[in-house]
C-alpha positions in Angstrom: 17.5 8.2 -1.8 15.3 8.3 -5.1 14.2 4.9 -6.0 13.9 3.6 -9.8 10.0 3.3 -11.2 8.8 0.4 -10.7 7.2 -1.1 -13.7 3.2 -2.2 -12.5 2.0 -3.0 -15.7 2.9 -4.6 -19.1 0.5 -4.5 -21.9 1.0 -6.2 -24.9 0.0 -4.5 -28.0 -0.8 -6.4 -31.3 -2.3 -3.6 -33.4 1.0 -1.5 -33.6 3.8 -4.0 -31.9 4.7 -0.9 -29.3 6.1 -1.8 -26.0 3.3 -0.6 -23.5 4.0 0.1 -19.8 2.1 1.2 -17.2 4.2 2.5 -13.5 3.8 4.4 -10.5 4.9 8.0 -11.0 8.1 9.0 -9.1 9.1 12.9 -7.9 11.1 12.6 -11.2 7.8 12.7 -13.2 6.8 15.5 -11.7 7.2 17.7 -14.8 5.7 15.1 -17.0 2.5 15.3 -14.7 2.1 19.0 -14.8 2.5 19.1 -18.4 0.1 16.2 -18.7 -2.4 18.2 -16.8 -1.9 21.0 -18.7 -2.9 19.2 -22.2 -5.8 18.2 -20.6 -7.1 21.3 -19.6 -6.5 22.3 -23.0 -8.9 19.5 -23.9 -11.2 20.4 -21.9 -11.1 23.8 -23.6 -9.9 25.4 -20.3 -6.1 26.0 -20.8 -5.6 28.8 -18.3 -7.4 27.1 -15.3 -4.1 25.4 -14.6 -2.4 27.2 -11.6 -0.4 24.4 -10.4 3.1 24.4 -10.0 5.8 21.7 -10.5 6.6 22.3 -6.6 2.7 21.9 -5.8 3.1 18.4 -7.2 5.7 17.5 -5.8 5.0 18.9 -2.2 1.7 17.5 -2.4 2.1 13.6 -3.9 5.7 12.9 -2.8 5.6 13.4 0.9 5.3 10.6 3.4 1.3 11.8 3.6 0.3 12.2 -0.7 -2.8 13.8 -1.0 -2.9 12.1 -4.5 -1.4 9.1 -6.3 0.0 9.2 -10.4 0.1 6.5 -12.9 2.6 7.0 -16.1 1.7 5.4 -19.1 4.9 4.8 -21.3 5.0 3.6 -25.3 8.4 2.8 -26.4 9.8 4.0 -23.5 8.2 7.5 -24.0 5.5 9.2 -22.1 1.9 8.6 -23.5 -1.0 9.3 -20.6 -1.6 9.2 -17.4 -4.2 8.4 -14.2 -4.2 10.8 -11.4 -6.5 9.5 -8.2 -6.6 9.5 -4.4 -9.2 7.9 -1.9 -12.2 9.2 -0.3 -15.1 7.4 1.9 -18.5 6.3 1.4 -20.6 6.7 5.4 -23.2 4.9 3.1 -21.3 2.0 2.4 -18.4 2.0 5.2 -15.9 1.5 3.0 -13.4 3.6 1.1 -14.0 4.9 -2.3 -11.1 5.8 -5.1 -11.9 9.1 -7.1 -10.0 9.2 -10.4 -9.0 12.9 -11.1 -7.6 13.0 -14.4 -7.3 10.1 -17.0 -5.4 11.4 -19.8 -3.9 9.9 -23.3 -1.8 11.9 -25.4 -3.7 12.1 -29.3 -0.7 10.3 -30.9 -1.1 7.5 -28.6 -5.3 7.0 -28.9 -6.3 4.1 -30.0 -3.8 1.5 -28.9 -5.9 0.9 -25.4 -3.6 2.9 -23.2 -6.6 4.7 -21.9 -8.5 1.8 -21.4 -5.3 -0.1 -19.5 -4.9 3.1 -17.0 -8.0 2.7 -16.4 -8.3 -1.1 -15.4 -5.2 -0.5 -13.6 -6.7 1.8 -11.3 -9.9 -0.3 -10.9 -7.6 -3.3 -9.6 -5.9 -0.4 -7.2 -9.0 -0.1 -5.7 -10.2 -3.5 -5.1 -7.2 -4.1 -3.9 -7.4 -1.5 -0.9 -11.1 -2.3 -0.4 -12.5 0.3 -2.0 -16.5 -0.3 -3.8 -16.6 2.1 -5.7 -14.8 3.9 -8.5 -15.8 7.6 -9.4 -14.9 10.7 -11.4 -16.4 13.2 -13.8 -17.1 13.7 -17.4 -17.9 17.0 -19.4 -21.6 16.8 -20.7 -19.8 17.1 -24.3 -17.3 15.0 -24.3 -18.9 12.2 -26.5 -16.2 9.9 -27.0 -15.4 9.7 -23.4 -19.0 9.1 -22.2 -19.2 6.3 -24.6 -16.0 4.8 -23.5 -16.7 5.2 -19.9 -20.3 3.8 -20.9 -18.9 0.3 -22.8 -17.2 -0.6 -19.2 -20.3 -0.6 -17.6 -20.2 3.0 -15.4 -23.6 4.5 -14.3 -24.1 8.3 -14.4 -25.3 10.2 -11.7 -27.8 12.4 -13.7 -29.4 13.2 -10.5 -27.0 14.6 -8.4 -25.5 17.8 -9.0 -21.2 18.8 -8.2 -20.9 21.7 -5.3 -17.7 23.7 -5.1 -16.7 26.2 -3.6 -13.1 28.0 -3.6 -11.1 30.9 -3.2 -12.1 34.0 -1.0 -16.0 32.4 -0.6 -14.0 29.1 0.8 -11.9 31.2 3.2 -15.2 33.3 4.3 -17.1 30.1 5.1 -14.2 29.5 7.1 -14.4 32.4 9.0 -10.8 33.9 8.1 -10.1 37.2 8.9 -7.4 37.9 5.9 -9.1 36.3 2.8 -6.1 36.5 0.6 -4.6 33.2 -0.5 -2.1 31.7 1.8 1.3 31.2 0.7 2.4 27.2 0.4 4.1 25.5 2.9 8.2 25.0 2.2 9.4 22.0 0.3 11.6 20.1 2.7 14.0 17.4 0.9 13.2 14.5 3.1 9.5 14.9 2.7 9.7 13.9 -1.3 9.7 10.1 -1.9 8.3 7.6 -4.0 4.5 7.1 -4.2 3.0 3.9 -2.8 -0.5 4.0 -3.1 -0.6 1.3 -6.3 -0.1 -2.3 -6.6 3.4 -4.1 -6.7 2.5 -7.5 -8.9 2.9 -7.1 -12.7 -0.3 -6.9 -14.8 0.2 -8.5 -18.4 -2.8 -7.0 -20.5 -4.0 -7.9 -23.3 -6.8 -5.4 -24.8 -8.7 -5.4 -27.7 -6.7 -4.5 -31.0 -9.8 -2.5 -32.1 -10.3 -0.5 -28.9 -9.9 2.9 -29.6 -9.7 5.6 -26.7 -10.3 8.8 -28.7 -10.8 11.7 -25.4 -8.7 12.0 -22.5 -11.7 13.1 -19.5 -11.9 13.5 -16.2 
C-alpha cells in the first residue's frame, strides 16, 4: 500500500513568506524526478544525455534494495528542486561515504535558500548513518555553483581526475560475448515502495534571507 510523504523538513522563509518543505520522494514523484533531471541536464547544456525512463526510476529507487534515494523540495505546496544521492565507502577511512548526484532548484525558485536547505538536509542524512564524508561534482564553469559549494566550506579535489567508462567498452572489459545493451529487468508491483534512506525528525530551518542559490550542479 502506497504511503503518504512524509514531510522531513520545514523551512521558514522570511524574504518571500512562502511555505517551504523539504520530503522524502515517494514512487508517486517519480515523474517529478525525471523531469527534474531533465532541466538539469539542460543546465548543464546537455539536454539529450538523458536516457532514463520514468520506469528506470522507479524500478531502480522504489524497490526494497534503492540503488538511490530522492529529496523533493516543495514551495507552496508546488515542486521547486530536488537532491538525488546514494552511499558509497571510503577503505581509507572505514566508514561510509554519501555521494550527492544531482542537487537541483528550479530558476523561479533561486534565491529563497531551497538549494542551500536540500543541501543541509542531506549533510544531516549522512551524519546521521555515519557517513564522513559528503561528495559530488561540479562543471569547471559553473561559477555560481562553485561559489556556493565554496561559502559551506567544501574542498576541491583539483588533483584527482573522474574515470568512466560505459556502454560497449564497459561490457568488453567485462568480457561479454554480445556487447549490445541488455534489456531492463521487469517492474514487479510489490517491489515499488517508499524510500527510506533519510531522516524521520522534522528539521525547522531558518536560512539566511539574502542567500541566494543561483545554479542547480551536480
Amino acid at each position: 500500500m502506497r504511503r503518504w510523504p512524509q514531510i522531513v523538513a520545514d523551512i521558514t522563509l522570511y524574504n518571500e513568506g512562502m511555505a517551504i518543505a523539504i520530503r522524502t520522494a515517494t514512487d508517486a514523484d517519480v515523474p517529478q524526478i525525471l523531469s527534474f533531471i531533465q532541466a538539469l541536464a539542460t543546465y548543464e547544456r546537455e539536454p539529450d544525455a538523458v536516457t532514463a525512463t520514468e520506469d528506470d526510476l522507479l524500478r531502480d529507487g522504489f524497490g526494497p534494495n534503492p540503488f538511490y534515494f530522492c529529496l523533493i523540495a516543495e514551495s507552496d505546496g508546488k515542486p521547486a528542486g530536488f537532491a538525488l544521492y546514494f552511499f558509497n565507502y571510503s577503505t581509507w577511512l572505514g566508514r561510509p561515504g554519501l555521494y550527492l548526484e544531482d542537487l537541483f532548484v528550479l530558476p523561479e525558485s533561486r534565491g529563497l535558500g531551497i538549494g542551500k536547505a536540500l543541501l543541509q538536509r542531506v549533510a544531516a542524512i549522512a551524519v546521521e548513518k555515519g557517513c564522513l564524508r559528503l561528495q559530488w561534482e561540479v562543471l569547471d564553469w559553473n561559477t555560481p555553483a562553485i561559489d556556493f559549494y565554496t561559502a559551506m566550506g567544501a574542498e576541491f579535489l583539483d588533483t584527482w581526475r573522474n574515470v568512466r567508462i560505459t556502454g560497449d567498452a564497459l561490457r568488453k572489459l567485462a568480457g561479454a560475448q554480445n556487447v549490445s545493451a541488455p534489456s531492463s529487468p521487469p517492474l514487479s508491483a510489490e517491489r515499488v515502495g517508499d524510500q527510506s534512506g533519510g531522516l524521520d525528525e522534522k528539521v525547522v530551518f531558518t536560512p539566511n534571507a539574502k542567500q541566494r542559490v543561483k545554479a542547480g550542479s551536480k
